[in-house]
C-alpha positions as CSV (number, residue, x, y, z in Angstrom):
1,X,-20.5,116.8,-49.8
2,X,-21.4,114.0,-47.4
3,X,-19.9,112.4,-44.2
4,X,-21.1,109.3,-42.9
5,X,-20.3,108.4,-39.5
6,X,-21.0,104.4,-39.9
7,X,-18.3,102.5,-39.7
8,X,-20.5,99.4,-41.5
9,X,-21.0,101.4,-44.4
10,X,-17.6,102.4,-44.6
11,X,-16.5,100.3,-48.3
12,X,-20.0,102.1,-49.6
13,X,-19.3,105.9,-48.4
14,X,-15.9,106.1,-48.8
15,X,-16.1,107.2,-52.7
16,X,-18.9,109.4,-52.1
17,X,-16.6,111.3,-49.0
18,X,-13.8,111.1,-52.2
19,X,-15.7,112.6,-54.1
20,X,-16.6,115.5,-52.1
21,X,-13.3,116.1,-51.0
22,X,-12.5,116.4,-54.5
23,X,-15.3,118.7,-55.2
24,X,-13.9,120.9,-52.3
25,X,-10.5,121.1,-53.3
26,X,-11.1,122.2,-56.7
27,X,-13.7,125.0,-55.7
28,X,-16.5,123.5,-57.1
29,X,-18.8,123.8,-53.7
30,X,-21.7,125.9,-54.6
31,X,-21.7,129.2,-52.1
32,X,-25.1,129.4,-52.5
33,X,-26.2,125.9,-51.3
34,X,-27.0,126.7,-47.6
35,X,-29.6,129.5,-48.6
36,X,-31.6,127.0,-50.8
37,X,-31.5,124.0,-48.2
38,X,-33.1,126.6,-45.3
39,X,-35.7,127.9,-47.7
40,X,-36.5,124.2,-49.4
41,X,-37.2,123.1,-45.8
42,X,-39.0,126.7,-44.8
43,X,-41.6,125.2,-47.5
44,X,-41.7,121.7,-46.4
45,X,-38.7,120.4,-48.9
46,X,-36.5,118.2,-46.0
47,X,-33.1,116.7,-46.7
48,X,-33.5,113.1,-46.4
49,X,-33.7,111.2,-43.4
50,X,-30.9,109.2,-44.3
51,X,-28.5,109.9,-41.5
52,X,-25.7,111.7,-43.4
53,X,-24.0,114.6,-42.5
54,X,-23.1,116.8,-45.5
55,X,-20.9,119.8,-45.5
56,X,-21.2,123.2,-47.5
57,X,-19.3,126.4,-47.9
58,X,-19.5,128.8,-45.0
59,X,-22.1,131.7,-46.1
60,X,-21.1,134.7,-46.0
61,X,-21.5,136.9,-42.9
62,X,-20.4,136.8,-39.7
63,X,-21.5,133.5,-39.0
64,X,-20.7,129.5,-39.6
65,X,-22.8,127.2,-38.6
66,X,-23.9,123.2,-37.6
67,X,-28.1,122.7,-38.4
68,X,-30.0,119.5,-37.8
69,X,-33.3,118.3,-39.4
70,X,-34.7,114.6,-39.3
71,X,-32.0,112.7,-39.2
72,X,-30.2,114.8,-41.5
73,X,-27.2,117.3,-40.1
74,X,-25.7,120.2,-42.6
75,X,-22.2,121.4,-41.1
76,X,-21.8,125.2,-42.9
77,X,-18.4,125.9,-42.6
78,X,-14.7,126.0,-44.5
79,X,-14.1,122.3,-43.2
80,X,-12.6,119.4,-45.3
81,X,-15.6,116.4,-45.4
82,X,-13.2,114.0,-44.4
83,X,-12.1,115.6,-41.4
84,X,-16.2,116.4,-40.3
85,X,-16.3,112.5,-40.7
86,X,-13.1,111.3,-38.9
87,X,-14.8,113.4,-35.8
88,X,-18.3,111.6,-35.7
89,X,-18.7,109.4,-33.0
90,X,-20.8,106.2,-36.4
91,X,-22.8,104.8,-33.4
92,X,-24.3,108.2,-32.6
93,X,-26.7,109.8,-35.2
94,X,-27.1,113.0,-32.8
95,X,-23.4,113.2,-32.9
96,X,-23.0,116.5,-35.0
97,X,-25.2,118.2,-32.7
98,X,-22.9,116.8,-29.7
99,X,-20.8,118.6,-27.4
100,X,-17.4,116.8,-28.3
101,X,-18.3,117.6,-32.3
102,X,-19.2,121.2,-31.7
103,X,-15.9,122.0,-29.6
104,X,-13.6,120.5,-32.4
105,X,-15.3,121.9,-34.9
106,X,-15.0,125.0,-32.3
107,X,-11.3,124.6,-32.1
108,X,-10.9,124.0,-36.1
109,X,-12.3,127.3,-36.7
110,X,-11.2,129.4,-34.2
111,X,-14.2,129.9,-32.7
112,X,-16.8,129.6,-30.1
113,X,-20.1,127.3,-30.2
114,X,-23.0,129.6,-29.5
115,X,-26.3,128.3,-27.8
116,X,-28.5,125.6,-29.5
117,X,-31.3,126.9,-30.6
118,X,-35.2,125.3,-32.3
119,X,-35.1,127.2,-36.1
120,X,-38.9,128.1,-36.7
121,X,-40.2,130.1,-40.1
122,X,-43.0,131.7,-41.5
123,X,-44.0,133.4,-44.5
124,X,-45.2,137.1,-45.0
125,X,-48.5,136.4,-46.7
126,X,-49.3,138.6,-50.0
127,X,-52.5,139.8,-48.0
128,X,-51.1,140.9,-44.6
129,X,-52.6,143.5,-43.0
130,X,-51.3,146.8,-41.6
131,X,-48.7,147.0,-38.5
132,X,-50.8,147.7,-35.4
133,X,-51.5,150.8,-33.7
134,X,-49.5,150.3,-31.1
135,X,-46.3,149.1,-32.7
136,X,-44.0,151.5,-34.3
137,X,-40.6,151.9,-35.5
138,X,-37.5,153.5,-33.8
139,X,-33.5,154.0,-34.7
140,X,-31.9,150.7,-33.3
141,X,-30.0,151.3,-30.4
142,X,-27.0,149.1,-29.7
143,X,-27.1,149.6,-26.0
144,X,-30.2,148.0,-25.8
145,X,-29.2,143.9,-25.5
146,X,-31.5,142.5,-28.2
147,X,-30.3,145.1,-30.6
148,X,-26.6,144.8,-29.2
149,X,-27.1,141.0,-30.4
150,X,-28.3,141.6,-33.7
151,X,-26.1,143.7,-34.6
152,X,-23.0,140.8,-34.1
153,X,-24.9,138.3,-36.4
154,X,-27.0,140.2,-38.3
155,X,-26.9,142.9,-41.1
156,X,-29.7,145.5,-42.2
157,X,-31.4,145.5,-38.4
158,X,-34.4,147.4,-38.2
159,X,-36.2,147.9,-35.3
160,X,-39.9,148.8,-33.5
161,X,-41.1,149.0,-30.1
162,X,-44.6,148.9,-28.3
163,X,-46.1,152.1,-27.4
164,X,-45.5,151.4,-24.1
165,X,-41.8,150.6,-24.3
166,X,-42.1,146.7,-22.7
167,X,-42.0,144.9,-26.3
168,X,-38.9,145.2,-28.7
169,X,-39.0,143.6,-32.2
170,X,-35.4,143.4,-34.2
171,X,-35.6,141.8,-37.4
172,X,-31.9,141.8,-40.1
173,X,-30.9,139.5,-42.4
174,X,-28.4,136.7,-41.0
175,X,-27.4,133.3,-41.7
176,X,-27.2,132.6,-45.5
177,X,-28.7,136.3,-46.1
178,X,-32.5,134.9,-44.8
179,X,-34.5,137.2,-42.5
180,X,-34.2,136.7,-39.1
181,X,-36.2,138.2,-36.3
182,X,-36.0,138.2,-32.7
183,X,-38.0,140.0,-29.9
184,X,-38.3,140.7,-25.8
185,X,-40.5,141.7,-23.4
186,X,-39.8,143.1,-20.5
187,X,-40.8,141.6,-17.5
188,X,-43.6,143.0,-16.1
189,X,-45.7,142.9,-19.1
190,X,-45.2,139.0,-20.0
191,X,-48.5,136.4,-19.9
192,X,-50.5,139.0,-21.9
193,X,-49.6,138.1,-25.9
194,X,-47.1,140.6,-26.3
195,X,-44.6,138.1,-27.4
196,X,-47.0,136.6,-29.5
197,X,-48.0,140.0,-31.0
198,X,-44.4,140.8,-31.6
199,X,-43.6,137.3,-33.2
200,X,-46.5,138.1,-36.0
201,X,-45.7,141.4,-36.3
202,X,-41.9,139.9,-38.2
203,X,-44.2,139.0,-41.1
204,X,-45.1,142.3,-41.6
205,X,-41.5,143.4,-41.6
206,X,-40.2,141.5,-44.7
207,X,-41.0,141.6,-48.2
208,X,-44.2,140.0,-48.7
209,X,-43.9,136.2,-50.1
210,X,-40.5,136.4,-48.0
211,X,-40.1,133.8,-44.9
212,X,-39.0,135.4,-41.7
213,X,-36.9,132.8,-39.5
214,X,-36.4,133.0,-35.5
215,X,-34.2,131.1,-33.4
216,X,-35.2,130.2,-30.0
217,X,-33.6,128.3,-27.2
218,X,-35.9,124.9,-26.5
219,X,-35.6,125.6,-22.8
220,X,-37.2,129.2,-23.4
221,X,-40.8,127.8,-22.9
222,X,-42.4,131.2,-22.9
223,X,-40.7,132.7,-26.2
224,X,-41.5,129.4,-27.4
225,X,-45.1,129.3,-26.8
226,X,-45.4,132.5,-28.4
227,X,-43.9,132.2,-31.5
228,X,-45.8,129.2,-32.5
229,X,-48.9,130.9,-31.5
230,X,-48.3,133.1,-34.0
231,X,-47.9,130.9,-37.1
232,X,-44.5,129.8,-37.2
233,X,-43.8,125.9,-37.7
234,X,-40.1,124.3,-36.5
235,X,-38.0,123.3,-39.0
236,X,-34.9,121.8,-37.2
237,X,-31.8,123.4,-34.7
238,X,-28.9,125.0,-35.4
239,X,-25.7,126.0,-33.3
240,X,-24.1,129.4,-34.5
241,X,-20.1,130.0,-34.7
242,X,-19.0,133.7,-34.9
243,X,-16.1,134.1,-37.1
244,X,-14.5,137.1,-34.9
245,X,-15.1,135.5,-31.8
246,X,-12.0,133.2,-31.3
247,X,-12.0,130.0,-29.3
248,X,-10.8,130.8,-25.7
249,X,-6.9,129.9,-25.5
């Protein structure tokens, strides 16, 4: 299901968009699409860089969702083709990822853009080793914020902190059913690798030969940092919608 936002190449999409329309109407849109683009590009399989915009099913979950790779948007929601590509602005290849998109698409749904956030992965290797000393697992605790967060877009959370309490690592399935993790550290006890300890310690927390995904804002330099450092490669962005959380009226 493609949109094209090129008003040039308008005589050469315009079947294509048709066609996907069609394909939507009739319930032919594979449910299972948006879990096999993430992990395709998790091991280096990209959409094209051919500028398009396609649209699949919403996942299920709590979520829907707008993702960018190279030139190459997804839009993961229970939207009509036609109408993603009567709202993209054909002189703008950025424009999915753009604020006037994200608050129709926003307003379509019923819901609220969430933050835009780099989409990093990496695998749990066959031969990793055991969880550290100091890391162990605890009963996750919605009253802690990480956790509290998880819990909204996330199912199955488990949780572990650091002996001494300053690292938290949550890991649950989310988007599409992949595993996604997420950590903090308090304070007083960042500059020392604790984020970067945490970060690797996700691979030990999925199935081995799994890939564990984390989401982190690209002004969040620190978080950042540390979750490269420990082995996980950027694969593109993405810009969450809660399905519960209506649009403000």
């Amino acid at each position: 299901m493609t949109a094209r936002g090129d008003d040039d190449a308008a005589e050469h999409r315009a079947p294509g968009v048709t066609g996907a329309a069609e394909r939507w109407a009739s319930g032919d849109a594979d449910p299972t699409a948006l879990r096999r683009i993430l992990e395709d590009a998790a091991a280096g399989r990209f959409p094209p860089a051919d500028g398009a915009t396609d649209v699949v099913p919403s996942p299920d979950g709590p979520v829907h969702a707008v993702l960018a790779f190279t030139a190459h948007h997804l839009v993961a929601a229970d939207v009509d083709p036609g109408e993603v590509a009567a709202h993209l602005d054909p002189g703008d290849i950025a424009a999915p990822m753009g604020a006037p998109f994200l608050a129709w698409l926003g307003g379509r749904l019923g819901a609220v853009p969430g933050t835009l956030d780099v989409v990093l992965t990496a695998r749990a290797s066959a031969g990793a080793p055991p969880f550290p000393d100091g890391i162990h697992e605890i009963i996750p605790d919605a009253r802690r914020g990480r956790v509290g967060r998880a819990l909204l877009y996330r199912s199955d959370i488990r949780a572990w902190e650091s002996a001494d309490g300053n690292g938290l690592l949550v890991v649950g399935r989310g988007l599409a059913g992949r595993w996604e993790a997420s950590f903090e550290v308090s304070p007083g006890a960042r500059g020392r690798g604790l984020g970067r300890t945490l970060a690797a310690v996700s691979m030990l927390a999925v199935p081995r030969g799994e890939r564990v995904f984390m989401q982190v804002a690209p002004g969040n330099i620190a978080s950042l940092r540390a979750v490269l450092a420990a082995g996980f490669r950027p694969i593109g962005a993405e810009v969450l919608f809660r399905k519960d959380r209506g649009a403000p009226g």
